[in-house]
C-alpha positions in Angstrom: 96.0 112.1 108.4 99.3 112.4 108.0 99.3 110.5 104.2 97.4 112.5 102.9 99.5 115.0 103.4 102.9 113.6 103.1 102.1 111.4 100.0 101.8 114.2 97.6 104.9 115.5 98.6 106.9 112.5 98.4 105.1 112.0 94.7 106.1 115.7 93.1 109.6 115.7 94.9 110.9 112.3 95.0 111.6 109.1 92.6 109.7 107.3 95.6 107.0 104.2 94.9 104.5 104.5 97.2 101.9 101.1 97.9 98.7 103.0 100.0 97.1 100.1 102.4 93.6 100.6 101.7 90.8 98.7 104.0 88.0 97.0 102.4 85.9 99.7 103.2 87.7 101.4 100.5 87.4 98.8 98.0 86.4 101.4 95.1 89.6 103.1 95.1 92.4 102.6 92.5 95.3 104.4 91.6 93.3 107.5 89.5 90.8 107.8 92.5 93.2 107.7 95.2 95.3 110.2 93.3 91.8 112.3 92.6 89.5 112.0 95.8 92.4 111.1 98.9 95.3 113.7 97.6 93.6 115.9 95.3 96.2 115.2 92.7 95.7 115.4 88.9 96.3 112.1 87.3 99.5 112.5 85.8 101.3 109.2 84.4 104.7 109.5 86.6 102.4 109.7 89.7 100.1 106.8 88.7 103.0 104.9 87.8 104.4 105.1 91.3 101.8 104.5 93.3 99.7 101.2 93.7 96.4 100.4 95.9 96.8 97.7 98.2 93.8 95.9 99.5 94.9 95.4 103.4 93.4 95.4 107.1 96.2 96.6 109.7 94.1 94.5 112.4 95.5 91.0 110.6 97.6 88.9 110.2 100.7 90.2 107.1 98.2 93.4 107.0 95.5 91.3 105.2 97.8 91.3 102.5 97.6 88.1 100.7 100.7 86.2 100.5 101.9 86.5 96.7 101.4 90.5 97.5 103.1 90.5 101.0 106.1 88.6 99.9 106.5 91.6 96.6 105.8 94.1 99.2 108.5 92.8 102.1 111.2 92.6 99.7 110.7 95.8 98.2 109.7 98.0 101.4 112.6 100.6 102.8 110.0 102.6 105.0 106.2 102.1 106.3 104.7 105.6 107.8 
């Protein structure tokens, strides 16, 4: 998958806040696991501090996202990969 491999870099050489779309089916994933089990990452502060778990589904409507959530997330989003 392409995020796993381009989120890492974009954590250790950018200033860039990342929000990972995660389905239901991984509902036990936070920031630390994420960082852990999908990037292999150590759980440093600046990394957990820039990137945030979003509960989702890509097959509905505003990504699943509810709508407090979307709204943050549309203003704030320069790029979706």
């Amino acid at each position: 998958m392409i995020g796993q491999e381009l989120v890492p870099i974009l954590l250790r050489k950018t200033q860039a806040n990342i929000y990972l779309l995660v389905h239901e089916k991984g509902l036990s994933y936070n920031n630390e696991l994420a960082l852990k089990q999908l990037f292999r990452m150590p759980s440093d502060k600046n990394f957990l501090s820039r990137l945030e778990v979003v509960r989702g589904d890509v097959t509905k409507q505003n990504l699943g996202i509810l709508p407090p959530s979307y709204k943050k997330l549309i203003g704030i989003t320069t790029h979706i990969i």
